[in-house]
TINU-749091 format. One record per residue (C-alpha): x, z, y; residue number from 1. Coordinates in steps of 0.25 Angstrom, whole numbers. Example, Ala and Ser with C-alpha at 12.3 -4.5 7.8 and 13.67 -1.06 7.14 Angstrom:
2
@u = 49 | w = 31 | v = -18 | nr = 1;
@u = 55 | w = 29 | v = -4 | nr = 2;
***
This chain:
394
@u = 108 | w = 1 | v = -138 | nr = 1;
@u = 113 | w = -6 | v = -127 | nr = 2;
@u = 129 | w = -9 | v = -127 | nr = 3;
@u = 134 | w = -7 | v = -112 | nr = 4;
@u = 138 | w = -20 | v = -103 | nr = 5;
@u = 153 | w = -21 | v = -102 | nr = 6;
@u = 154 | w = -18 | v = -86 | nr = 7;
@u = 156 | w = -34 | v = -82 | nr = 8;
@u = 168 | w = -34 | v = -70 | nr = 9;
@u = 167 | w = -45 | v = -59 | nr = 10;
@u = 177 | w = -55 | v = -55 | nr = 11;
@u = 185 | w = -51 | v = -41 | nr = 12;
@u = 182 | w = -60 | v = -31 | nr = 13;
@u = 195 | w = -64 | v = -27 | nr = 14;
@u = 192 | w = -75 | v = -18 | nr = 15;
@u = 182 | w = -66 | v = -9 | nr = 16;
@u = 193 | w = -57 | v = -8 | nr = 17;
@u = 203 | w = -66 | v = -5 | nr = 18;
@u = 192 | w = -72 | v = 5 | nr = 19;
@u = 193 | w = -61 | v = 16 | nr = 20;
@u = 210 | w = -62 | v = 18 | nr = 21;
@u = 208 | w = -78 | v = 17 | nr = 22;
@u = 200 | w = -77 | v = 30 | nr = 23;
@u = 208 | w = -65 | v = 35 | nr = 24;
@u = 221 | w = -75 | v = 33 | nr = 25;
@u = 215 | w = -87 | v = 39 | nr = 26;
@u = 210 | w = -79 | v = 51 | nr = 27;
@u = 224 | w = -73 | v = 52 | nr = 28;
@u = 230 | w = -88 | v = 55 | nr = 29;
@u = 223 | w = -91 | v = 67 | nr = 30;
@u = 226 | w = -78 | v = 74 | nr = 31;
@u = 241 | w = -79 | v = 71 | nr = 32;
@u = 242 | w = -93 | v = 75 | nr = 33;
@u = 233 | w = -89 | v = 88 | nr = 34;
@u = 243 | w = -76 | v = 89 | nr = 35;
@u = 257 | w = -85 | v = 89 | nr = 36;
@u = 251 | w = -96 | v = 98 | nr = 37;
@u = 246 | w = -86 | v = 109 | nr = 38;
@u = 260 | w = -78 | v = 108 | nr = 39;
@u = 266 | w = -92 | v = 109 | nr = 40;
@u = 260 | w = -96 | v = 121 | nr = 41;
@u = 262 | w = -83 | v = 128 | nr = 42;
@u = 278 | w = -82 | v = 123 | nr = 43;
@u = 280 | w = -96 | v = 129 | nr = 44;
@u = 273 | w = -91 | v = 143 | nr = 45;
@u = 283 | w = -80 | v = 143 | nr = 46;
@u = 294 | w = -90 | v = 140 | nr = 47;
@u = 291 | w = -97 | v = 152 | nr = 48;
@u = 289 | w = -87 | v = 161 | nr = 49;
@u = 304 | w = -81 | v = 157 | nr = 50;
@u = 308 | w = -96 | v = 158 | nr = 51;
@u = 303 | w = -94 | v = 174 | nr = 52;
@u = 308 | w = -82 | v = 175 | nr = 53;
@u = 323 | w = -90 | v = 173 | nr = 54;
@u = 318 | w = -100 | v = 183 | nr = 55;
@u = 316 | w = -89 | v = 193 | nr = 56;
@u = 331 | w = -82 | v = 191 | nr = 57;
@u = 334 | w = -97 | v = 193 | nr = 58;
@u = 329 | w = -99 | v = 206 | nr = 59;
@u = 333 | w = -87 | v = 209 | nr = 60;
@u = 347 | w = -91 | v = 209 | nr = 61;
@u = 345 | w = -106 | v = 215 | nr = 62;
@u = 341 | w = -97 | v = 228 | nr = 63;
@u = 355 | w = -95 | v = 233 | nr = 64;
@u = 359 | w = -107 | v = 229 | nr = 65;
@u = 350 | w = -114 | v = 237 | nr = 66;
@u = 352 | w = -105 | v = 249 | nr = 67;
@u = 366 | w = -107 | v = 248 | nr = 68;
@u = 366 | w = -120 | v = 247 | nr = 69;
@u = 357 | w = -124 | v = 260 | nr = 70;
@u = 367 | w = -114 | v = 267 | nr = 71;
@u = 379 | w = -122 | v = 263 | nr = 72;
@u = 372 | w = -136 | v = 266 | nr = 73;
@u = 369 | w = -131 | v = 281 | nr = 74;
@u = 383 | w = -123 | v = 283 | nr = 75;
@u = 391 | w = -139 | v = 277 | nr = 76;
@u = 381 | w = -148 | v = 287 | nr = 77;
@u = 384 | w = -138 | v = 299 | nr = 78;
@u = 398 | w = -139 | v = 295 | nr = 79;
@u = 401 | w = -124 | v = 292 | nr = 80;
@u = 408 | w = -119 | v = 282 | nr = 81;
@u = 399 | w = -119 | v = 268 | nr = 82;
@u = 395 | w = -106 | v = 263 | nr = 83;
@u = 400 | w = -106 | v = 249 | nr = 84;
@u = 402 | w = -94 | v = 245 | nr = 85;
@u = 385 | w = -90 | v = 245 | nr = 86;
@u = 384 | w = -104 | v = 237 | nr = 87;
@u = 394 | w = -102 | v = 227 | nr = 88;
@u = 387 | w = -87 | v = 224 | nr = 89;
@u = 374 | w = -94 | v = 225 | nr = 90;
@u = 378 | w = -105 | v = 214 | nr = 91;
@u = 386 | w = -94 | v = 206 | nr = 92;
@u = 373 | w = -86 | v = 202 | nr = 93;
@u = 365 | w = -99 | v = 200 | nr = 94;
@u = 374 | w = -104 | v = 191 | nr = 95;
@u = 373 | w = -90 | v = 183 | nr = 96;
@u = 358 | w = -91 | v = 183 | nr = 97;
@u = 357 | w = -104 | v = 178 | nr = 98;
@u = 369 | w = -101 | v = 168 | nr = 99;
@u = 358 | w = -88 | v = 161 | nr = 100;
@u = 346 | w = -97 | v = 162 | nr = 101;
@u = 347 | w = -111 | v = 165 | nr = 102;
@u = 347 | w = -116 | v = 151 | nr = 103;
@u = 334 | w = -111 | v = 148 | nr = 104;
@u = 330 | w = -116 | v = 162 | nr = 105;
@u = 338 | w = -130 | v = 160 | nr = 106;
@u = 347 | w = -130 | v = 173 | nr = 107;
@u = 360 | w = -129 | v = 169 | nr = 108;
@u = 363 | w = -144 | v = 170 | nr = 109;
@u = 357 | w = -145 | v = 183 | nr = 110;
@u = 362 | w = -131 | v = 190 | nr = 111;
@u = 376 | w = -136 | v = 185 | nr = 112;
@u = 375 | w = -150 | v = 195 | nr = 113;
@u = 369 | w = -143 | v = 207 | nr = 114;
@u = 382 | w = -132 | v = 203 | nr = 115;
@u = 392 | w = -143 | v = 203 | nr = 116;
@u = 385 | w = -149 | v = 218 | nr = 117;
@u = 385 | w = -136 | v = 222 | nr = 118;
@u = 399 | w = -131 | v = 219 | nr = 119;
@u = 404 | w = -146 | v = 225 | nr = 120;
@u = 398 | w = -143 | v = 240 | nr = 121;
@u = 411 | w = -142 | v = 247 | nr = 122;
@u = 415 | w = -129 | v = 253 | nr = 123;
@u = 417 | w = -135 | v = 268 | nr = 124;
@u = 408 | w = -142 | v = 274 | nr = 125;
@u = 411 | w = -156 | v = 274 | nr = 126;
@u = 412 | w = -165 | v = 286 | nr = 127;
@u = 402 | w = -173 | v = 285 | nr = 128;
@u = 388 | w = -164 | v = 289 | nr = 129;
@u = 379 | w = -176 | v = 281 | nr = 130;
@u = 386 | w = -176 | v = 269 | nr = 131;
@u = 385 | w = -161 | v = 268 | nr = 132;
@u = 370 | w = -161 | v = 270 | nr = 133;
@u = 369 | w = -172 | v = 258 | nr = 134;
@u = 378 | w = -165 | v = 249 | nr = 135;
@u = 372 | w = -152 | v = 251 | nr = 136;
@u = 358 | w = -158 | v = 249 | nr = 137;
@u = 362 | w = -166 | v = 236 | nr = 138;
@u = 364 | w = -153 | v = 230 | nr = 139;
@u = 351 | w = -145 | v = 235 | nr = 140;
@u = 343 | w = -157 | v = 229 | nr = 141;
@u = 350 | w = -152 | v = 216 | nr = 142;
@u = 348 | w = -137 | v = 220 | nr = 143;
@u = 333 | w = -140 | v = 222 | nr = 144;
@u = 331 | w = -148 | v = 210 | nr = 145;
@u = 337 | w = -136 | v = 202 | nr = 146;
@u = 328 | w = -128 | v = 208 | nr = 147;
@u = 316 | w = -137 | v = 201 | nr = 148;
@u = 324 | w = -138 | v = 188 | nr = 149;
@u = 323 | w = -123 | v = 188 | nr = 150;
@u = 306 | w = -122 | v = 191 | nr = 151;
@u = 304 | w = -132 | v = 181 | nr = 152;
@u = 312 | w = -129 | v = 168 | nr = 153;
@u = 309 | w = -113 | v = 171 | nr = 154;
@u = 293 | w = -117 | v = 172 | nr = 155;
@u = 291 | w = -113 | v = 185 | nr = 156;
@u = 285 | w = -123 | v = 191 | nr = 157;
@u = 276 | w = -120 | v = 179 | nr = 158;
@u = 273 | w = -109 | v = 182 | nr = 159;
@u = 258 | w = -103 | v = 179 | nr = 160;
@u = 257 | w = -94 | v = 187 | nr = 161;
@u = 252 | w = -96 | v = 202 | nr = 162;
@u = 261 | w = -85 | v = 210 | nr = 163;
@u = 273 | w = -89 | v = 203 | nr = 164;
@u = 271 | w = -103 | v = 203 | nr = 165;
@u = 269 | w = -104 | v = 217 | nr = 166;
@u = 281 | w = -94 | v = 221 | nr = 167;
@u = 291 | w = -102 | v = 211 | nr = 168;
@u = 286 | w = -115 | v = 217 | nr = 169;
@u = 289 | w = -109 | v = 231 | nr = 170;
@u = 304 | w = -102 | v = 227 | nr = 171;
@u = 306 | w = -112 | v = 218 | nr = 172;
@u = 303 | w = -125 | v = 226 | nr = 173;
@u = 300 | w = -124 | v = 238 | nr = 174;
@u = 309 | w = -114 | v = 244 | nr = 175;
@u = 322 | w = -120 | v = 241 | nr = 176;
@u = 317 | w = -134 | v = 245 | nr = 177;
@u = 313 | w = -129 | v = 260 | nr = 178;
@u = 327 | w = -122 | v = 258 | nr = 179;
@u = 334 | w = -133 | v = 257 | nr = 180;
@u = 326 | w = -143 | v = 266 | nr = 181;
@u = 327 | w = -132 | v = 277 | nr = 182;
@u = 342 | w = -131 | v = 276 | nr = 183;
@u = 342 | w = -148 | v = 275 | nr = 184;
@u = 333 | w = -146 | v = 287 | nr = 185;
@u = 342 | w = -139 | v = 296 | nr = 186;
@u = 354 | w = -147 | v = 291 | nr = 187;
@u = 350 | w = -159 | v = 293 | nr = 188;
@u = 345 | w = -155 | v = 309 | nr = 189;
@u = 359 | w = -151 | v = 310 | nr = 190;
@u = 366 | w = -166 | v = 304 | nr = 191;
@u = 355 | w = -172 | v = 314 | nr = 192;
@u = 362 | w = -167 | v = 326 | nr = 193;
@u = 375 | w = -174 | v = 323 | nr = 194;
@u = 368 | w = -187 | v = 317 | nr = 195;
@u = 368 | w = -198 | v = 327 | nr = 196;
@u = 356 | w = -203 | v = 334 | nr = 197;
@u = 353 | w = -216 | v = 327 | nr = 198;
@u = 351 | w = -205 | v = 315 | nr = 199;
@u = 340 | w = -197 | v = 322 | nr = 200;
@u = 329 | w = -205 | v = 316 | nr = 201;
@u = 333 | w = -201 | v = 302 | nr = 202;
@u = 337 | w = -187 | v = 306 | nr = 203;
@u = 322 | w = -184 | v = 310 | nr = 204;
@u = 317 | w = -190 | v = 297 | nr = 205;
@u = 327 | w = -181 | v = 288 | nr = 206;
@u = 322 | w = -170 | v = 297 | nr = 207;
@u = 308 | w = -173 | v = 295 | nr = 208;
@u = 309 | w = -175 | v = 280 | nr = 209;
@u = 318 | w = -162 | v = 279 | nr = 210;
@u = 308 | w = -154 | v = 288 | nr = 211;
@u = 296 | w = -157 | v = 279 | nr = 212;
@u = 305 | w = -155 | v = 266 | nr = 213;
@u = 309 | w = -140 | v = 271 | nr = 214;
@u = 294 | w = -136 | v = 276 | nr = 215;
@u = 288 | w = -142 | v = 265 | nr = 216;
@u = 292 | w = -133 | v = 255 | nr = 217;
@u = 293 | w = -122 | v = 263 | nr = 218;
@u = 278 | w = -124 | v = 267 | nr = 219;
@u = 274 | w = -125 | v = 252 | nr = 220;
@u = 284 | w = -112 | v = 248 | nr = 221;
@u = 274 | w = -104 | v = 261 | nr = 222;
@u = 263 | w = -109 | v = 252 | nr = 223;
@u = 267 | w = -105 | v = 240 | nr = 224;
@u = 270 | w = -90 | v = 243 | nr = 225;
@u = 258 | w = -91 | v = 251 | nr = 226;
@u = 247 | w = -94 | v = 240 | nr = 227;
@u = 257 | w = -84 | v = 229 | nr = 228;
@u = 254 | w = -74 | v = 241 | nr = 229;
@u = 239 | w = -77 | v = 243 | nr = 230;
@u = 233 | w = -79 | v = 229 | nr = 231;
@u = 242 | w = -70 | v = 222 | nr = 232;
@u = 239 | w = -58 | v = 214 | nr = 233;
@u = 249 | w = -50 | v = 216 | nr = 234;
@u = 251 | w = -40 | v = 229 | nr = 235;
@u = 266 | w = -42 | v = 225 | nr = 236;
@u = 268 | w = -56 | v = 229 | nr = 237;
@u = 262 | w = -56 | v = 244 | nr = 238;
@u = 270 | w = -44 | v = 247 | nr = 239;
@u = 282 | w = -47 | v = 242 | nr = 240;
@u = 283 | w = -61 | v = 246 | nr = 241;
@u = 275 | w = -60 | v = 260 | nr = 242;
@u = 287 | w = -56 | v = 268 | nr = 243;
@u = 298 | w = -67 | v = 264 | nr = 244;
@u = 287 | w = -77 | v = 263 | nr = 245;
@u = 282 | w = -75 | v = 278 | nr = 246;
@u = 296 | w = -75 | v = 283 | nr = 247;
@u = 299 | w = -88 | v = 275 | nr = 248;
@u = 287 | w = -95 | v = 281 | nr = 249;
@u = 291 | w = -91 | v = 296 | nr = 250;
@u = 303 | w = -97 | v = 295 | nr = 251;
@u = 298 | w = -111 | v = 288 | nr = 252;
@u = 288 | w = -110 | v = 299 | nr = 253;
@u = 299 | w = -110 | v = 311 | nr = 254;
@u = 308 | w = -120 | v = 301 | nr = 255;
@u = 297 | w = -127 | v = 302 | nr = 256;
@u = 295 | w = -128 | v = 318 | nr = 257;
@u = 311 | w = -128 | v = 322 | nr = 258;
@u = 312 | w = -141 | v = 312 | nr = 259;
@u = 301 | w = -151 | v = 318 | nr = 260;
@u = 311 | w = -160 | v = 329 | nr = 261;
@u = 306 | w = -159 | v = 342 | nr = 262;
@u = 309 | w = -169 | v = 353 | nr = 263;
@u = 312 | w = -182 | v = 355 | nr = 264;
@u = 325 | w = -180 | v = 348 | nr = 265;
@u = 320 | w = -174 | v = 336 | nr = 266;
@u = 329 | w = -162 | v = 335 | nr = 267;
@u = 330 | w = -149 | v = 331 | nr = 268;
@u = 334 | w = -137 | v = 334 | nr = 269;
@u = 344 | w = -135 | v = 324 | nr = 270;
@u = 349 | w = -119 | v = 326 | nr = 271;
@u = 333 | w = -113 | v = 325 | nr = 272;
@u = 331 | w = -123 | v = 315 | nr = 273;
@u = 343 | w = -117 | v = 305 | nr = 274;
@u = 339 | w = -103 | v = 308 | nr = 275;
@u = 323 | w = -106 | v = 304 | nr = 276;
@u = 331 | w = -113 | v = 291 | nr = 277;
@u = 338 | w = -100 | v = 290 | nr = 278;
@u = 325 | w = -91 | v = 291 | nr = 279;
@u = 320 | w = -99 | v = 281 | nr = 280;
@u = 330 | w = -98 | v = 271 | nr = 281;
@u = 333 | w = -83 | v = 274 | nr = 282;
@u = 317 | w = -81 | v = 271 | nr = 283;
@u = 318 | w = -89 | v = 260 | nr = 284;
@u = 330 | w = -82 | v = 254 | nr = 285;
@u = 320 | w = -69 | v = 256 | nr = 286;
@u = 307 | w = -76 | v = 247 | nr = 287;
@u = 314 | w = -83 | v = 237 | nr = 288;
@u = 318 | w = -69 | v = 229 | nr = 289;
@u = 305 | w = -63 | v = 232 | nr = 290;
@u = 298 | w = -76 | v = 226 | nr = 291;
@u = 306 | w = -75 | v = 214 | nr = 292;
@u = 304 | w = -62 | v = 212 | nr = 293;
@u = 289 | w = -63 | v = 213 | nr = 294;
@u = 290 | w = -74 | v = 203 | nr = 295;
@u = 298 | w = -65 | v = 193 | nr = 296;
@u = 287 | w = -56 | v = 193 | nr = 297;
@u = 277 | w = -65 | v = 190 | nr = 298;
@u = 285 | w = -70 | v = 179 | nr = 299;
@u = 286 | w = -57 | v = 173 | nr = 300;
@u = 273 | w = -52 | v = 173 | nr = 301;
@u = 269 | w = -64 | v = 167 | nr = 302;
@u = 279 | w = -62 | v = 156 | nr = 303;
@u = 273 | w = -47 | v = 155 | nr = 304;
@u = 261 | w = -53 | v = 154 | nr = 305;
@u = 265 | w = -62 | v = 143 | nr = 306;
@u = 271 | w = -53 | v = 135 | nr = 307;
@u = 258 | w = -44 | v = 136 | nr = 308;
@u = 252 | w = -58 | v = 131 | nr = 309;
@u = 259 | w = -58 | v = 118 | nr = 310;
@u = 258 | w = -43 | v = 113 | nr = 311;
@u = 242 | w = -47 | v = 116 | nr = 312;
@u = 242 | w = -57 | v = 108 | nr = 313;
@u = 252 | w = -52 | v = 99 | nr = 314;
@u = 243 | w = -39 | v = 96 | nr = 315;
@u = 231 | w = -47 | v = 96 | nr = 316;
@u = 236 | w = -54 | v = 84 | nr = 317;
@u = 241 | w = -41 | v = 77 | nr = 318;
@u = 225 | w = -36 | v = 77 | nr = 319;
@u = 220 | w = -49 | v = 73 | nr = 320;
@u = 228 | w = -50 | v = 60 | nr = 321;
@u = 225 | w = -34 | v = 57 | nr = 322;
@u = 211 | w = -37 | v = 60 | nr = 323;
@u = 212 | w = -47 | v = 50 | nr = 324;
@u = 221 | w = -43 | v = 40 | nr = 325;
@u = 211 | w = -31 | v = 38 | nr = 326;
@u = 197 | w = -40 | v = 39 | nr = 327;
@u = 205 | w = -48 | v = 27 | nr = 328;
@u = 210 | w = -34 | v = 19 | nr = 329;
@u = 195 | w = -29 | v = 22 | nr = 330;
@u = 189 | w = -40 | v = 15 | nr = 331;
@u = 199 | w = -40 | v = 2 | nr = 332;
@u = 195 | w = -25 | v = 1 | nr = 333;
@u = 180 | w = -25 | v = 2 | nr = 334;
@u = 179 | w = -40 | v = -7 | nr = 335;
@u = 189 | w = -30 | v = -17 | nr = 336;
@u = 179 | w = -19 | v = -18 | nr = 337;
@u = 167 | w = -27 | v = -20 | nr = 338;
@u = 174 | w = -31 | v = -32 | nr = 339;
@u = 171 | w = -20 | v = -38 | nr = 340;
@u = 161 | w = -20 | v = -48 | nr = 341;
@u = 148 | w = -10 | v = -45 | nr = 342;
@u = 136 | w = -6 | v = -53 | nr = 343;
@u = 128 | w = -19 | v = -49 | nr = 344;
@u = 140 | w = -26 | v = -56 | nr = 345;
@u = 137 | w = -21 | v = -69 | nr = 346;
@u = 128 | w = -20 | v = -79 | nr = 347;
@u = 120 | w = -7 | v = -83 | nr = 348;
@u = 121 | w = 0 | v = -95 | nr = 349;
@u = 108 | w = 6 | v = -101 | nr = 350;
@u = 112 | w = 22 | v = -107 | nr = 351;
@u = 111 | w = 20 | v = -123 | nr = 352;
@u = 99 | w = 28 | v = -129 | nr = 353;
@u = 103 | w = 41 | v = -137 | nr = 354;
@u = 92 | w = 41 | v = -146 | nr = 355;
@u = 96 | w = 26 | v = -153 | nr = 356;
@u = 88 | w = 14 | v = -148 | nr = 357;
@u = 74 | w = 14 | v = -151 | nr = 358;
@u = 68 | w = 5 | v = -164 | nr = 359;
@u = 65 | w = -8 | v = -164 | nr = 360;
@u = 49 | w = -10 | v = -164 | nr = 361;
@u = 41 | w = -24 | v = -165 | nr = 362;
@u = 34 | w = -28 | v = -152 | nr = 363;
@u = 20 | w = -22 | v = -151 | nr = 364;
@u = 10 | w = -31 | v = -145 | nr = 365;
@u = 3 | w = -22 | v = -136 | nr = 366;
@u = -11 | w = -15 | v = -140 | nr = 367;
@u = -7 | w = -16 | v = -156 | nr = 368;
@u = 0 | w = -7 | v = -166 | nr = 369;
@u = 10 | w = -12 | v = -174 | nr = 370;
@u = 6 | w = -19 | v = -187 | nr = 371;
@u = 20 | w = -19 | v = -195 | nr = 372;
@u = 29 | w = -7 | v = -200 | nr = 373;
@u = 35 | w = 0 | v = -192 | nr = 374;
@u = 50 | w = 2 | v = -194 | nr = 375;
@u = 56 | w = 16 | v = -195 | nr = 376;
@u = 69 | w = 19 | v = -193 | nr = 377;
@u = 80 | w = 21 | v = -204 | nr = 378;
@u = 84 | w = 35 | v = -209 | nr = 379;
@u = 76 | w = 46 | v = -210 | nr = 380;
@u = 62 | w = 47 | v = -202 | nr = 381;
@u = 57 | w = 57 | v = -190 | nr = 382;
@u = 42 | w = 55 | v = -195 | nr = 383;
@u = 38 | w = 67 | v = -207 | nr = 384;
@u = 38 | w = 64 | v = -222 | nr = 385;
@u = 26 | w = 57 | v = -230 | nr = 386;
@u = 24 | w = 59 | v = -245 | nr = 387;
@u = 28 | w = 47 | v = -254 | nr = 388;
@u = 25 | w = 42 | v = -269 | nr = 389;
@u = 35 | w = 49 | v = -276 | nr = 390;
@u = 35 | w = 60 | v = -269 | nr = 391;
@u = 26 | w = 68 | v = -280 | nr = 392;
@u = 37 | w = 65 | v = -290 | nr = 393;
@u = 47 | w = 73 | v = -284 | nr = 394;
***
């Protein structure tokens, strides 16, 4: 009778189950590292695009001021009563601009000296028409270095972008130095008049040096909006800046002509050559909020952009830990089934035999009967009765 096997169970295979979330873990670290790092990179993109956003409200605010400023400086070498009232308005809303944002953009100290030169002009004009034109200058040296301070600690002179590079360069820049040098221009031809002759050597070369210092950046400003208008993708920016841009460059054109001394005497026409000065400021008060404006708008797209950026790569990392969260729960599952023991695990058991198991019988070598008794089993026999001895005594 063979006694069935005991069914044998087999040891879990713990490590190969725990194989599939290992890898699943390990895989799950570089994606998160490549998630964090990507949605770094683009939240400090956006941080400086808002940061040139502020640079842009700045600049905003510095136009007036600068305006106002070069009025003032032409009305006190003339000597007319100075406009103070347009100043004072102008330098009131700078200095709330730069009391909102000029910690982040670092002007605070430097807005309040060019406030206190500012607000020390003096109201009348003084007597001397030399001292004015220095003392007004001193202070748009100050005005024009705030106006770097602010391109620089805002990033926009970094700026990565090729339209808004080039249009923050020419409003941030170049028009408010051709500002100033053209209204130092016209000044200076009118304090020529009244200088005396030995001074006329040194007069020409001030002019000189103040003619090329005002057409200079106002020729790079035309090339400026020039290239924006001709490389650029956007319909927007040609139509909206075509009109003030040809009106500006008419009149640097003819500020231009009316300033090269003709003559012996070397003199200019002082009365045409304030009112091209004039044209040139009215056209440059005109551009400079369209330029700003267009810069605004590049700015935000780019943030919009951005922000699209990181939901991208946001979502992107959502999927790729599911997808491996559930590759990992996919291999523990199907390493946990194959656990399980199947026919080919154990052994067979053979059906025990109802009719008893067969007796035992000496090897027969083949061809030959057996040569010894043959046992017979215990208890009482199949085969019929034979007679015996004493079987007659009965």
């Amino acid at each position: 009778m063979t006694v069935p096997a005991s069914r044998v169970r087999r040891r879990p295979r713990t490590p190969g189950r725990l194989l599939p979330l290992l890898l699943a873990t390990a895989l799950l670290l570089p994606v998160a590292f490549l998630v964090v790092q990507g949605y770094r990179l683009v939240d400090t993109d956006r941080e400086l695009a808002e940061r040139e956003r502020l640079g842009v409200e700045y600049l905003r605010a510095l136009g007036p001021v600068t305006e106002a400023l070069v009025d003032a400086q032409t009305a006190a070498v003339a000597g007319r009563p100075v406009p103070r009232d347009a100043l004072d308005r102008a330098v009131e809303e700078a200095a709330a601009v730069d009391a909102r944002v000029g910690g982040e953009l670092r002007s605070t100290e430097r807005w309040a000296g060019l406030r206190a030169k500012l607000e020390g002009l003096p109201s009348r004009s003084l007597t001397d028409p030399e001292t004015a034109f220095t003392a007004y200058g001193e202070v748009t040296d100050l005005l024009l270095a705030l106006h770097g301070k602010i391109r620089e600690t805002s990033g926009l002179i970094r700026d990565p972008g090729s339209d808004s590079y080039f249009l923050q360069d020419g409003v941030g820049e170049e028009m408010p130095e051709a500002t100033v040098a053209a209204g130092r221009l016209v000044d200076l031809a009118v304090l020529a008049q009244r200088r005396p002759a030995a001074d006329q050597a040194r007069t020409v070369g001030e002019l000189a040096t103040l003619r090329f210092a005002a057409l200079q950046p106002a020729g790079d400003l035309v090339n400026d909006l020039q290239t924006v208008v001709d490389t650029s993708e956007s319909a927007d920016i040609g139509a909206d800046v075509l009109t003030p841009f040809d009106k500006y460059q008419r009149a640097v054109e003819a500020l231009g002509a009316l300033s090269q001394p003709r003559g012996r005497t070397q003199e200019l026409d002082v009365a045409k050559l304030a009112a091209a000065r004039t044209q040139a400021q009215t056209a440059a008060r005109e551009l400079q909020p369209v330029l700003l404006d267009e810069i605004d708008r590049l700015l935000r797209q780019r943030i919009d952009q951005l922000d699209r950026d990181a939901l991208l790569i946001l979502a992107a990392g959502g999927v790729a830990g599911l997808l491996l969260v559930a590759l990992g729960a996919s291999g523990w599952l199907t390493r946990r089934r194959g656990d399980r023991p199947t026919g080919r695990d154990t052994p067979a058991v053979e059906p025990a035999d109802p009719a008893g198991p067969a007796p035992w019988e000496p090897p027969t070598p083949p061809g030959r009967l057996p040569t010894g008794p043959v046992l017979q089993p215990a208890g009482r026999g199949t085969e019929p009765d034979r007679w015996r001895p004493f079987d007659a005594a009965r």
